[in-house]
NUDODREN-270493 format. One line per field, with one value per residue (C-alpha): residue number from 1; residue in three letters; x negated, y, z. Coordinates in nm, 3 decimals. Example, Ala and Ser with C-alpha at 12.3 -4.5 7.8 and 13.67 -1.06 7.14 Angstrom:
lovex = (1;2)
kekol = (ALA;SER)
X = (-1.230;-1.367)
Y = (-0.450;-0.106)
Z = (0.780;0.714)
//
This chain:
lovex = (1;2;3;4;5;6;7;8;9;10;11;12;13;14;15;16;17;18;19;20;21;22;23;24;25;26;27;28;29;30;31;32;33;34;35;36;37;38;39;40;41;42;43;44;45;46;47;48;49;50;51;52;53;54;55;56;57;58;59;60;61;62;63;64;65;66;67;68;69;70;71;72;73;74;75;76;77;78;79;80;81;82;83;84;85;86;87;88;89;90;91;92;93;94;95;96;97;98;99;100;101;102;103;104;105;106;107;108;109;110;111;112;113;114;115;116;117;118;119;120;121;122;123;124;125;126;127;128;129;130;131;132;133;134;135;136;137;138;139;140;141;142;143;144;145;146;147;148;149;150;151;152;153;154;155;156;157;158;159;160;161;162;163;164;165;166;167;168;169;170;171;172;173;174;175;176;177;178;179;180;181;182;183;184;185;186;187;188;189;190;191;192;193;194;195;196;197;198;199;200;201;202;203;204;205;206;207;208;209;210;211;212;213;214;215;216;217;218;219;220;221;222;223;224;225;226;227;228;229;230;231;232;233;234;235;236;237;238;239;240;241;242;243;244;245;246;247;248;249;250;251;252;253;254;255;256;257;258;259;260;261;262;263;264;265;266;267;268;269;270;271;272;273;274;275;276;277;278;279;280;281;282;283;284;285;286;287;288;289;290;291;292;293;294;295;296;297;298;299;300;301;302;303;304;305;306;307;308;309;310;311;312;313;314;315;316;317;318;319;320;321;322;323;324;325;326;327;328;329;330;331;332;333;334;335;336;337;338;339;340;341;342;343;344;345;346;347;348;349;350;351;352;353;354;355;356;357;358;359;360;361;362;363;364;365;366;367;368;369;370;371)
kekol = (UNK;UNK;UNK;UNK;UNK;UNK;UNK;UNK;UNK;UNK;UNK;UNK;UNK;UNK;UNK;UNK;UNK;UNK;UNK;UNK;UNK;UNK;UNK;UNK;UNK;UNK;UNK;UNK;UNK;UNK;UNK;UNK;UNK;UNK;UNK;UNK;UNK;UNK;UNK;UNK;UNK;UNK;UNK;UNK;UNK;UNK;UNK;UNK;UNK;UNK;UNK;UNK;UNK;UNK;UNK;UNK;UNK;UNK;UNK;UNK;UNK;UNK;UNK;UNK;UNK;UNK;UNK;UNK;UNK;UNK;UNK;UNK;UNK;UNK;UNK;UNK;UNK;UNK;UNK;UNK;UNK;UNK;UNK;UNK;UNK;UNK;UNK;UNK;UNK;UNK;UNK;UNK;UNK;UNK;UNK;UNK;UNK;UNK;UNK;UNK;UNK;UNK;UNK;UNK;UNK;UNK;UNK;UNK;UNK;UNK;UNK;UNK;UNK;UNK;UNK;UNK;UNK;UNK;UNK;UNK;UNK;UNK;UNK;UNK;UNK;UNK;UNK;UNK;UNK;UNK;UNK;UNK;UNK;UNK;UNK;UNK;UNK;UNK;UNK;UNK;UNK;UNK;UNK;UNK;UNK;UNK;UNK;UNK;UNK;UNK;UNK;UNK;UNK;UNK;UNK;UNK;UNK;UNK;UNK;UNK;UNK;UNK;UNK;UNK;UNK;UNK;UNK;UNK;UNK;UNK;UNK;UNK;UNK;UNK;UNK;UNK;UNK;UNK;UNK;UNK;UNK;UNK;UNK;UNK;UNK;UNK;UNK;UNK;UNK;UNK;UNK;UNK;UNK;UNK;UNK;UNK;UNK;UNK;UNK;UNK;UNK;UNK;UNK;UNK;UNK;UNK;UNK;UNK;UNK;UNK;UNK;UNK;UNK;UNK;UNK;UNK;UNK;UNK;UNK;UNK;UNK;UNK;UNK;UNK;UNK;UNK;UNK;UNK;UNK;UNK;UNK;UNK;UNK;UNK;UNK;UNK;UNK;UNK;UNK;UNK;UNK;UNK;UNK;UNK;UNK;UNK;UNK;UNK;UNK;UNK;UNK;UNK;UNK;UNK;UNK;UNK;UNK;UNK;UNK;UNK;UNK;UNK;UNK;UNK;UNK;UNK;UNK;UNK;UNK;UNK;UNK;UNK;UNK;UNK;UNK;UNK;UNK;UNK;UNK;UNK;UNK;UNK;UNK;UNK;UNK;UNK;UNK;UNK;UNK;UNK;UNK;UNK;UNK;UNK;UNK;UNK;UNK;UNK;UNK;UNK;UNK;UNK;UNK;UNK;UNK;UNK;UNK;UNK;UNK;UNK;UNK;UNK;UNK;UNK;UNK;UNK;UNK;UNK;UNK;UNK;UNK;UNK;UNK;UNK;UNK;UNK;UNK;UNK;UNK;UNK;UNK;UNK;UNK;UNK;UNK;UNK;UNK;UNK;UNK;UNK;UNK;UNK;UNK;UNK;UNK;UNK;UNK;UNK;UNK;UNK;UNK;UNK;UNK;UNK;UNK;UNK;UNK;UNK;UNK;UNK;UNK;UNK;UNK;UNK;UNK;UNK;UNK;UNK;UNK;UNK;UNK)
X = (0.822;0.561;0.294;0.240;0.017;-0.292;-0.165;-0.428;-0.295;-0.434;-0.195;-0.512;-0.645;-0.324;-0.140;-0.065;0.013;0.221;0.428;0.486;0.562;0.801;1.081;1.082;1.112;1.419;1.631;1.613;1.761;1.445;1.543;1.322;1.139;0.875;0.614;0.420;0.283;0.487;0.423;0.569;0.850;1.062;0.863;0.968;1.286;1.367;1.129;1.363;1.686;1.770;1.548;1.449;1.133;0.973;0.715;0.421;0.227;0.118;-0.273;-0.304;-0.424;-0.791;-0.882;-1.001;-0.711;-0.516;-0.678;-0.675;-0.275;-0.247;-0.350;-0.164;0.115;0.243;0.274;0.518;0.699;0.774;0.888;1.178;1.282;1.474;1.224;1.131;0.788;0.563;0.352;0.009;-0.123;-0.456;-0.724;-0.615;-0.330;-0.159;-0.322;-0.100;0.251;0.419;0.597;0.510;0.294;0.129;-0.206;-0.251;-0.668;-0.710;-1.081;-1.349;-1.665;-1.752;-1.902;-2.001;-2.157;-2.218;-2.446;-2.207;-1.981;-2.045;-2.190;-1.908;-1.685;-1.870;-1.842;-1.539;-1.320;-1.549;-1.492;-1.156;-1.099;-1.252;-1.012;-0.680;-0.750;-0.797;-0.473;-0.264;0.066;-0.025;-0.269;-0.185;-0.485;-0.409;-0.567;-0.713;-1.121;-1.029;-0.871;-1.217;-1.431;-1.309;-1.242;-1.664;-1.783;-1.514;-1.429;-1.068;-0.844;-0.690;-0.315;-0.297;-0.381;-0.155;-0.229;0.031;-0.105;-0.061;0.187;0.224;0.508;0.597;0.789;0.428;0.181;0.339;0.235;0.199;0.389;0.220;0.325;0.187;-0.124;-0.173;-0.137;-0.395;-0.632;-0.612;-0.649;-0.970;-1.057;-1.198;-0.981;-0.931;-1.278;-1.241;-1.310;-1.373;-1.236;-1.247;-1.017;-1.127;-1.297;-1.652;-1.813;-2.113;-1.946;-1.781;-2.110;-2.085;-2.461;-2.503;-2.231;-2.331;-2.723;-2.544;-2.345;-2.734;-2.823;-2.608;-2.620;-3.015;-2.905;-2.565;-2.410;-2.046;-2.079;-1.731;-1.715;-1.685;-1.417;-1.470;-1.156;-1.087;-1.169;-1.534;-1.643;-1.976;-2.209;-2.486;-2.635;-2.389;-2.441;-2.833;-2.754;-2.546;-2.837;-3.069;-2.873;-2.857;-2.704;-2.406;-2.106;-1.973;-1.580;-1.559;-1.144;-1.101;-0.803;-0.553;-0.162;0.016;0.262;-0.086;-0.233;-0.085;-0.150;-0.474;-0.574;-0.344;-0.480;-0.872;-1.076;-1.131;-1.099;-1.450;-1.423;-1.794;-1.695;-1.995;-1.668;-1.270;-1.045;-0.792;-0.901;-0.544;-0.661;-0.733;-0.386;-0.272;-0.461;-0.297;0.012;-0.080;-0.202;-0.527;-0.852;-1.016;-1.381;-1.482;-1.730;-1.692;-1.707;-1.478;-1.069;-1.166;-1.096;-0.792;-0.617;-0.802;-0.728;-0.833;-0.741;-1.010;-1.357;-1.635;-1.985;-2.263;-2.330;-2.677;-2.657;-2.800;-2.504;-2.241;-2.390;-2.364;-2.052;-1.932;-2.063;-1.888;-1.577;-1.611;-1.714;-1.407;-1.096;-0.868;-1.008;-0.932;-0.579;-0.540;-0.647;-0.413;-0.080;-0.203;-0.272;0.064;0.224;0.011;0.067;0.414;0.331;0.236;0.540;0.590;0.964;0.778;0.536;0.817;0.984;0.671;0.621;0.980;0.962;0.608;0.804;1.116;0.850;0.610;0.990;1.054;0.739;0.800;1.142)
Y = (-3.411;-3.247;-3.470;-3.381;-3.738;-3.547;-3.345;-3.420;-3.541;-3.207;-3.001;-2.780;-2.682;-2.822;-2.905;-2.570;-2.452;-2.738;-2.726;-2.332;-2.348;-2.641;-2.531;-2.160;-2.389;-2.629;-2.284;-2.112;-2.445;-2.562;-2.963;-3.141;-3.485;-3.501;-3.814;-3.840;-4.103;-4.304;-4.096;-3.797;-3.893;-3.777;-3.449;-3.392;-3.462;-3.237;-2.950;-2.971;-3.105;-3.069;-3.267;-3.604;-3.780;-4.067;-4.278;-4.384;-4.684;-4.684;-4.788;-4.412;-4.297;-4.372;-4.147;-4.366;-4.549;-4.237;-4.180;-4.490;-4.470;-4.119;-4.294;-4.593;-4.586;-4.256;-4.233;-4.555;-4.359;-4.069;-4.217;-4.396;-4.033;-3.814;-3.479;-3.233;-3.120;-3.299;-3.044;-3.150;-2.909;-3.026;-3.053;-3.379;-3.440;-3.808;-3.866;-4.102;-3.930;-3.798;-3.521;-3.154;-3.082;-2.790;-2.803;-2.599;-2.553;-2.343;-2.219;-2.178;-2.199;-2.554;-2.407;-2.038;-2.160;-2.533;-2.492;-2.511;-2.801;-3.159;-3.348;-3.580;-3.340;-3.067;-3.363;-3.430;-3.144;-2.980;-3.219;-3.256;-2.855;-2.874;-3.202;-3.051;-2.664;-2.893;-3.139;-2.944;-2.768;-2.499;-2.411;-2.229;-2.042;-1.808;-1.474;-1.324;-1.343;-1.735;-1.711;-1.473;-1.742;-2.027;-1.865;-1.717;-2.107;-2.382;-2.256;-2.167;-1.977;-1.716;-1.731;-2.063;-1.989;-1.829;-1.593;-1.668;-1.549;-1.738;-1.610;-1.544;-1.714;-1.426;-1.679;-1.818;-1.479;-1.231;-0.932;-1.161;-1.066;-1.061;-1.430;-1.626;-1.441;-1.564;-1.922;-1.902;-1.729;-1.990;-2.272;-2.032;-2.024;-1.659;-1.486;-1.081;-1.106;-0.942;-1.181;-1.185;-1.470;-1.678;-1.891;-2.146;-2.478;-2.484;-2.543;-2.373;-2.127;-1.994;-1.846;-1.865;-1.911;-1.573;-1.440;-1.616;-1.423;-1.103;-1.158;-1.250;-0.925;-0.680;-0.921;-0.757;-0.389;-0.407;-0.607;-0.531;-0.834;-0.976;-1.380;-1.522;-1.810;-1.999;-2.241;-2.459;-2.821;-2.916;-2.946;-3.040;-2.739;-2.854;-2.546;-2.378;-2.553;-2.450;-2.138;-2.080;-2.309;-2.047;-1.757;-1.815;-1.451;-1.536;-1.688;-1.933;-2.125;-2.396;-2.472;-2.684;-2.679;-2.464;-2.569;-2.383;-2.175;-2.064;-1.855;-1.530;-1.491;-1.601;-1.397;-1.044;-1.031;-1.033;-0.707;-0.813;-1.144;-1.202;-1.403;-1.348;-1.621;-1.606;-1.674;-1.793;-1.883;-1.678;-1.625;-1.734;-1.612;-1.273;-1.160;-1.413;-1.242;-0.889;-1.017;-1.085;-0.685;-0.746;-0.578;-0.790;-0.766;-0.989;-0.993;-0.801;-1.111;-1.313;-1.286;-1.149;-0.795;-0.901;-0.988;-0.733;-0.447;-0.117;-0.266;-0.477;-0.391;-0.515;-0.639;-0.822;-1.178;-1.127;-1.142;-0.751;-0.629;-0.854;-0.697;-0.297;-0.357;-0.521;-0.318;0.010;-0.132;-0.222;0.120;0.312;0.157;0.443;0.293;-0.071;0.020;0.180;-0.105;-0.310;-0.087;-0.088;-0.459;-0.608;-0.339;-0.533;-0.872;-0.805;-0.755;-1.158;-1.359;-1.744;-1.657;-1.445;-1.715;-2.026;-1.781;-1.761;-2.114;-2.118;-1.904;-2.152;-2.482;-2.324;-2.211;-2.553;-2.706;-2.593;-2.582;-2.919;-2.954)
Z = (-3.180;-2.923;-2.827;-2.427;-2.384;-2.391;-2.050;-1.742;-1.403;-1.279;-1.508;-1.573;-1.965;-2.209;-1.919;-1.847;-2.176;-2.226;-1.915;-1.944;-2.316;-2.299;-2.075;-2.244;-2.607;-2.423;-2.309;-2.624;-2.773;-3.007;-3.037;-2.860;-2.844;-2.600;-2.578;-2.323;-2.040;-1.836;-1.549;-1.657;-1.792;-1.504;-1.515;-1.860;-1.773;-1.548;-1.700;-2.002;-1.970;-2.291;-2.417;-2.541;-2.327;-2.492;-2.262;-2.423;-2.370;-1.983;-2.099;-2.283;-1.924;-2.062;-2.320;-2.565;-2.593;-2.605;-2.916;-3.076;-2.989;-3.179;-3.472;-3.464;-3.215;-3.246;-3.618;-3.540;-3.269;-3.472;-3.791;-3.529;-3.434;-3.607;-3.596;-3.844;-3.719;-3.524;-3.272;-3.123;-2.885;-2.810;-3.169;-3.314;-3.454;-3.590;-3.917;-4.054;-3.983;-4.298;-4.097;-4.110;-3.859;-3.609;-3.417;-3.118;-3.127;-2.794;-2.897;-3.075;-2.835;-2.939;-3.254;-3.125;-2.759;-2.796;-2.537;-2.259;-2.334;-2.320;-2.592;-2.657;-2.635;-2.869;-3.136;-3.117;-3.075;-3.348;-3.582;-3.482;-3.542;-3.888;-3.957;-3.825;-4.001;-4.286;-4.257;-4.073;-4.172;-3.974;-3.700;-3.370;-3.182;-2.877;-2.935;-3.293;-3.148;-3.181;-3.509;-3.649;-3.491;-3.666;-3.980;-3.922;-3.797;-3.964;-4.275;-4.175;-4.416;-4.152;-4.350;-4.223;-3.826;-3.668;-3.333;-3.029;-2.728;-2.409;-2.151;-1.735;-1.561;-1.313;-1.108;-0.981;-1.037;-0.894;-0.637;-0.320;0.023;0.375;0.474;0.166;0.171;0.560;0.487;0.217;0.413;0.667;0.437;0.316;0.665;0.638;0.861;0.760;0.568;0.226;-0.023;-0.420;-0.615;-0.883;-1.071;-1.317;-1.388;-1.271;-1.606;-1.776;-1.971;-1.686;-1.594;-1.202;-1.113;-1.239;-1.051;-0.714;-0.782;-0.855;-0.491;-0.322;-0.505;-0.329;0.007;-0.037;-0.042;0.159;0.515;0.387;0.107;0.067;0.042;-0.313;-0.321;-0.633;-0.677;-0.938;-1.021;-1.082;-1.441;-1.550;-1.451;-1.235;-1.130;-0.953;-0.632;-0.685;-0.707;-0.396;-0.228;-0.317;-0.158;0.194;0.234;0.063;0.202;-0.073;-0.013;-0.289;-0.251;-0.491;-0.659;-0.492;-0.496;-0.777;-0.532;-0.363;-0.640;-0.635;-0.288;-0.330;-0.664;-0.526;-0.231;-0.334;-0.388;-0.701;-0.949;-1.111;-1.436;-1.601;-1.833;-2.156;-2.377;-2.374;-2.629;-2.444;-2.075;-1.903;-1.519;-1.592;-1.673;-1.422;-1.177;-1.320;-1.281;-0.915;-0.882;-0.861;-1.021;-1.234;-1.361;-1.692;-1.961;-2.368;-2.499;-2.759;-2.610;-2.298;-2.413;-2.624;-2.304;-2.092;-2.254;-2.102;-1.785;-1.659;-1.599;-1.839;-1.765;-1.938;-1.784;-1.618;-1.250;-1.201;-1.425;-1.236;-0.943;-1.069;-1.162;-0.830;-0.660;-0.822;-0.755;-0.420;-0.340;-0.570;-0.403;-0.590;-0.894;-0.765;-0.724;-1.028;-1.243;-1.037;-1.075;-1.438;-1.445;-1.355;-1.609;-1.884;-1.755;-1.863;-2.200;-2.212;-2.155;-2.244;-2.351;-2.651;-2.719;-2.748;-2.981;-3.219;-3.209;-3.331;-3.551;-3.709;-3.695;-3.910;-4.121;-4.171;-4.195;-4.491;-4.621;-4.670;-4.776)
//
């Protein structure tokens, strides 16, 4: 059974992982029964037809009674199926089901930076992490820095957390051609300009105040200064629109969220893809934005280098260093292109068929576990 309730309208976070691991699970034959809201049901449907798509109760739209549902509802709904393994991909997990089960905890930043999420959900998904390392059959995180922090913050025994990195679909990133790249730049409205992007939620640890002063920064010392597109949906950082108040030299595009058959024209065809995030659990856009050819500059910090590699360029988050190192790309285009050729080469090393496989390969093993 594989709990998709918990996937957002949006499709961002979970949804992603969810609707990327699910079909590669469905083709290589894994059984599957898949709850999740009324409104998806036709998704799921047709995302795996070889599946089995259970509607929840339509009120689990609101979170909280999501929750209470997981706890009450669900264990119901699963004992009336016949499953061997019930899979929750997003912290909590069905305390009252009797089945074997897998936890998907995507990372570890609510203990190592709780400074930059919510206060709700620092609580919870904290407490939830300790609870499901604790109950679970078996934890899944998506790079080894995630698996070191929780087994360094929540006490986790690192046999029993298992690293599956996260994977590209190369049917969406992909090296963009001539006429996709147009249409986003129109919808960009920026014309031939040379832009930088980024690609995430805007959310504290994201960093992007820094990394709109380290664009007013070389704006001071240079007219060429590309325009920084941050898309993504807004999260709960305050200060970014500050920040780009407070550079005037700057020109800022805040997109939004940009349609999913949008984004490799929009991440390949940028000098470079900034992601100065302070810390991921896995850090899904910068091999996206690989896979799309394009150079990416991040930070050292937590997965970042995991999925980086030698690829990407590295900086530290203060807005001078974002700025150096911006700046010495912009001016080594041969070095640009290189990490590029290189990037898509690695992107290829991260693949969501080789991921379902691994989570294969943990149900079978939780499965009989418990037998």
């Amino acid at each position: 059974m594989f709990d998709a309730t918990a996937v957002p309208a949006d499709r961002r976070g979970v949804g992603r992982y969810v609707d990327s691991l699910l079909p590669e699970l469905d083709r290589a034959g894994t059984p599957l029964h898949i709850a999740c809201r009324v409104e998806d049901v036709e998704h799921y449907a047709a995302l795996c037809p070889g599946a089995q798509v259970l509607a929840a109760p339509r009120a689990i739209a609101r979170r909280p009674v999501r929750m209470v549902w997981e706890q009450t509802g669900f264990p119901a709904l699963i004992a009336r199926q016949d499953v061997d393994v019930v899979h929750s991909p997003h912290y909590t997990r069905p305390v009252l089901s009797r089945k074997p089960s897998v936890v998907t905890l995507h990372d570890a930043t609510f203990f190592s930076h709780p400074e930059v999420h919510e206060r709700s959900k620092r609580l919870l998904f904290g407490a939830w992490s300790k609870a499901s390392l604790r109950l679970a059959d078996a934890c899944i995180v998506p790079s080894a820095a995630t698996r070191d922090e929780l087994v360094k913050y929540a006490g986790a025994k690192p046999d029993r957390v298992d690293v599956v990195h996260l994977g590209v679909d190369t049917s969406v990133f992909h090296e963009p051609d001539a006429d996709s790249v147009r249409r986003v730049r129109d919808r960009l409205g920026i014309g031939d300009r040379r832009y930088i992007a980024f690609l995430g939620t805007i959310e504290p640890r994201k960093n992007l105040p820094q990394l709109v002063r380290a664009m007013a920064l070389l704006a001071e010392r240079r007219a060429d200064v590309p325009v920084l597109v941050l898309a993504g949906g807004s999260g709960w950082d305050t200060t970014v629109d500050d920040a780009i108040a407070a550079a005037p030299g700057v020109d800022v595009r805040k997109p939004g969220f940009l349609p999913l058959d949008e984004l490799a024209a929009y991440l390949g065809d940028a000098e470079l893809v900034a992601y100065p995030s302070l810390g991921e659990g896995f850090g899904l856009p910068v091999i996206e934005a690989m896979a799309c050819g394009s150079a990416v500059l991040t930070t050292p910090f937590l997965s970042l280098p995991e999925v980086g590699g030698d690829v990407a360029a590295y900086s530290q988050p203060d807005a001078a260093s974002i700025a150096a190192a911006v700046e010495e790309l912009l001016d080594d285009p041969v070095r640009r292109a290189d990490m590029a050729r290189r990037g898509v080469q690695r992107a290829r090393q991260f693949s969501w068929e080789a991921a379902a496989a691994a989570h294969q390969r943990i149900y079978r093993q939780v499965a009989r576990t418990r037998t």
